[in-house]
N, C-alpha and C positions, 0 to 999 in steps of 0.2 A: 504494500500500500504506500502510496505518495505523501507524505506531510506535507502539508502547507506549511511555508516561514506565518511566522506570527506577527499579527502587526503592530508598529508600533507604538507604546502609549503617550498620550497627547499629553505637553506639556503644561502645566497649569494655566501660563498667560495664555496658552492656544484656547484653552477652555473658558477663560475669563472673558478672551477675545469674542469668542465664539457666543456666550450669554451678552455680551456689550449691545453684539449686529445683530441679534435676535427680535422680531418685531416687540417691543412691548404689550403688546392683545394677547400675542402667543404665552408671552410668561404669564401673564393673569389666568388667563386660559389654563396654564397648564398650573398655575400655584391653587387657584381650586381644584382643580383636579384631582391632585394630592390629597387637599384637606378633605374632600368630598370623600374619597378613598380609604383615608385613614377610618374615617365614620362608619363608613359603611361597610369594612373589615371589623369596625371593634364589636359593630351591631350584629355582625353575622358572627362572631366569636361567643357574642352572647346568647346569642339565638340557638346557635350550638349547644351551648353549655346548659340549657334549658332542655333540649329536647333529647340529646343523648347524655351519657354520665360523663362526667370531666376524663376518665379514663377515656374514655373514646372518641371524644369530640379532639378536633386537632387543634394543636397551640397555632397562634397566628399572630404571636409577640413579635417577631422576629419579621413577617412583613410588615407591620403595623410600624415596627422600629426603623424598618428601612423606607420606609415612605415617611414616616418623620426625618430621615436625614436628608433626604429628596429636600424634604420642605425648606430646611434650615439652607443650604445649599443654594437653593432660589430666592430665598426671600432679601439677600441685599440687589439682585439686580430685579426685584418685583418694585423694591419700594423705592428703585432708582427712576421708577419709570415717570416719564410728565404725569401720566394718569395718575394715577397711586397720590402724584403728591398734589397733584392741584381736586384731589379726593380723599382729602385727610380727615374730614371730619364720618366719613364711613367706615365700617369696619376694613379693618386688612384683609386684604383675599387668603393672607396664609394666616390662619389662625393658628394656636396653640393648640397641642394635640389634648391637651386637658379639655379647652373650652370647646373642640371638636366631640369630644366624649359626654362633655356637661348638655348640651344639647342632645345628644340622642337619647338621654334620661328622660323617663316622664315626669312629670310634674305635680301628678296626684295617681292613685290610685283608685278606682272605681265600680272594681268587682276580686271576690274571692280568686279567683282565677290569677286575677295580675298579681294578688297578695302572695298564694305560690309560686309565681315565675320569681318575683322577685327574693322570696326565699331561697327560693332556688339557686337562684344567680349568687346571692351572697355566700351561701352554700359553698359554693362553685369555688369562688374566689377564694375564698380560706382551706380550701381542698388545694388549690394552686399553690398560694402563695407564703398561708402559713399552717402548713398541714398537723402538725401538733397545737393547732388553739381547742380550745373546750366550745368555741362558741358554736360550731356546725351542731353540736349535740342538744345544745339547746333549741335550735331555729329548728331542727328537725323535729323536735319534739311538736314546737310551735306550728310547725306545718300540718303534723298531725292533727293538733286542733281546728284550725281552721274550717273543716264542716260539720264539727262536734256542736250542739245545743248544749247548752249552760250544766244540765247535770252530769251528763258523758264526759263535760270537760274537769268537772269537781272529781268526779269519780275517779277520773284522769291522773290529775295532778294530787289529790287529797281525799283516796278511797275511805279513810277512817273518818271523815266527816262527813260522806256522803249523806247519811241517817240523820246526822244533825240538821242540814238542809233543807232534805224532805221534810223536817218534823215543821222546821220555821217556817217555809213555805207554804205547810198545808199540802203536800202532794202521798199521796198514798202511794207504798212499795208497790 
């Protein structure tokens, strides 16, 4: 078999050069792009981690990481551009991969449902990141609760009081 020579790599002012003579639209263009991206990896990371177990579902730190370095990479020649600055009082097209993540969060919750996804997720995340915390064992517990009625849930957490309950209550064994 033939190898090909390898080509070779561009020197940094060639690449500087190269972002300089680049249309300005196009970095904007492609600086959301990125951000948009990074979003819509982290959401599908999450989406994941919701509907398969963290075992299974695939990490996607490592794109997520490298589209943040894309980002940081383009953003002095995005905010070089006329546009960008004579558009300062708008948001930046490269956002922070944080305040990319803070918006894909919801805002409220609105049914039992979203209550365990987001258990879930949390879940998820201390499975990932700090896999010896106690809290998963709690929030699992919690999830358990979650379509339990008031007595199922006392019975639950506090079976030796159950009786005391019923009696204050007025509800018959």
């Amino acid at each position: 078999m033939k190898s090909t020579p390898a080509k070779p790599v561009p020197a940094p002012t060639e690449i500087e050069a190269s972002f300089r003579d680049t249309d300005p639209a196009t970095l904007q263009a492609t600086a959301v792009a990125i951000a948009d991206s990074i979003s819509l990896v982290k959401a599908l990371e999450q989406l994941l981690d919701g509907v398969v177990s963290v075992e299974k579902a695939k990490d996607l730190g490592l794109l997520i990481t490298v589209l943040g370095e894309l980002g940081k990479l383009l953003t002095p020649y995005v905010s070089a551009t006329p546009e960008a600055a004579a558009d300062a009082a708008a948001p930046a097209a490269v956002d922070t991969v944080a305040a990319r993540a803070s918006s894909a969060m919801p805002t409220s919750v609105d049914t039992r449902q979203q209550v365990v996804q987001l258990l879930d997720l949390v879940c998820n995340y201390y499975a990932r990141y700090e896999p010896s915390s106690p809290v998963p064992l709690l929030l699992q517990r919690a999830r358990r609760l979650v379509d339990l009625d008031f007595l199922a849930i006392v019975a639950d957490l506090s079976p030796e009081t159950l009786e005391k309950v019923r009696y204050a209550a007025g509800i018959p064994k």
